[in-house]
C-alpha positions as CSV (number, residue, x, y, z in Angstrom):
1,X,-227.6,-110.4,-85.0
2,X,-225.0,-109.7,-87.7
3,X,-223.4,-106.9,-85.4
4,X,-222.8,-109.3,-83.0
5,X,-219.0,-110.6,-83.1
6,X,-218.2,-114.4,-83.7
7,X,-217.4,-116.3,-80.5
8,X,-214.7,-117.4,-80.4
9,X,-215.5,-121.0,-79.9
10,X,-217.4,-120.5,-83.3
11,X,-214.6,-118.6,-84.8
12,X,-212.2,-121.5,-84.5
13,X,-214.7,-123.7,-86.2
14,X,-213.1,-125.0,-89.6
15,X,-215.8,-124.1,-92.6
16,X,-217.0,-128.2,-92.5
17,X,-217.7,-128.3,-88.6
18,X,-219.3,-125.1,-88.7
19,X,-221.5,-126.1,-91.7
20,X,-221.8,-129.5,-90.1
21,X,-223.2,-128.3,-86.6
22,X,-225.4,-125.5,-88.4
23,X,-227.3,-128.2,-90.2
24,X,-228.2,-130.4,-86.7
25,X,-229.6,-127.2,-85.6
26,X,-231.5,-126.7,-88.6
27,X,-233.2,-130.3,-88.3
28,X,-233.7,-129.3,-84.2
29,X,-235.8,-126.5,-85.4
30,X,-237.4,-128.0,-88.1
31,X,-238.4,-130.8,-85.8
32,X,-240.2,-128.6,-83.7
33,X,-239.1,-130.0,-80.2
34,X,-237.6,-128.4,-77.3
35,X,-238.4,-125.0,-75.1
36,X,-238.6,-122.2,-76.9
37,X,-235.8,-120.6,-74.8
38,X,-233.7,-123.9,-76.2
39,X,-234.9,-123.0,-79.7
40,X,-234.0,-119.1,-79.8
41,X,-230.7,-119.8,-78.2
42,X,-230.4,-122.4,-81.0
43,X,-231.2,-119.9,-83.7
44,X,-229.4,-117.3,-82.6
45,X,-225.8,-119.5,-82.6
46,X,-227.3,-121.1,-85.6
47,X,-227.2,-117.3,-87.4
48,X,-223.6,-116.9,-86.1
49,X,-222.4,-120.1,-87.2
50,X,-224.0,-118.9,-90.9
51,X,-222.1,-115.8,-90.7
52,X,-219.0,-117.7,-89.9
53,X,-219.3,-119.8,-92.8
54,X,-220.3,-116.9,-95.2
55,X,-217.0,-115.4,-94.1
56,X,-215.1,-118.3,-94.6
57,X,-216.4,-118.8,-98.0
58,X,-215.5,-114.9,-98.9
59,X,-211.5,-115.9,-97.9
60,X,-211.7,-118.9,-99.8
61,X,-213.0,-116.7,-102.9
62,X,-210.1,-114.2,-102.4
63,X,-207.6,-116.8,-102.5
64,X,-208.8,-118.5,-105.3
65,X,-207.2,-117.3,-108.9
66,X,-208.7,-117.5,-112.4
67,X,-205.2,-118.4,-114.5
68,X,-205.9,-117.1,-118.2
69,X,-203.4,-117.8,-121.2
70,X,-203.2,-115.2,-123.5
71,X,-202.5,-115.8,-127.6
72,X,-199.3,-114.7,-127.0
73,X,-199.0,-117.9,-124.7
74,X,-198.2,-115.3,-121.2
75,X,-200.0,-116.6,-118.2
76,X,-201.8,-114.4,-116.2
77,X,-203.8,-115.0,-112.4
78,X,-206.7,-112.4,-111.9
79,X,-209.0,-112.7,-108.9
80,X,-211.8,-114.8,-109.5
81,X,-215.5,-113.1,-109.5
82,X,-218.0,-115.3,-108.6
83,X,-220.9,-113.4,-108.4
């Protein structure tokens, strides 16, 4: 499943409407109603819409700078490292 590319109706999801249509899938499934064709079709967009939004988070964290002061008073942006 993670080999598989994006669709692109998935890949020009925004992060929140990814996110947002990942969790009515979740409570789908959890519910434990529909055809079980309906459900693996489900899961399987359900893990691409998760890989989406894992890669949207990644170019958020690349964008995002830690700004440090130094004693010397000199600014300085380093990547942030969230991990």
């Amino acid at each position: 499943m993670a080999d598989r590319p994006i669709p692109a109706d998935i890949a020009g999801l925004s992060f929140e409407d990814a996110l947002a249509e990942l969790e009515t899938i979740v409570r789908q499934l959890e519910a434990g109603q529909g055809k079980l064709d309906d459900n693996i079709s489900a899961y399987e967009r359900g893990a691409l819409l998760r890989a989406h939004c894992e890669a949207k988070l990644r170019e958020a964290q690349a964008r995002v700078e830690m700004i440090s002061r130094a004693a010397d008073g000199t600014v300085t942006a380093k990547p942030a490292n969230f991990d």
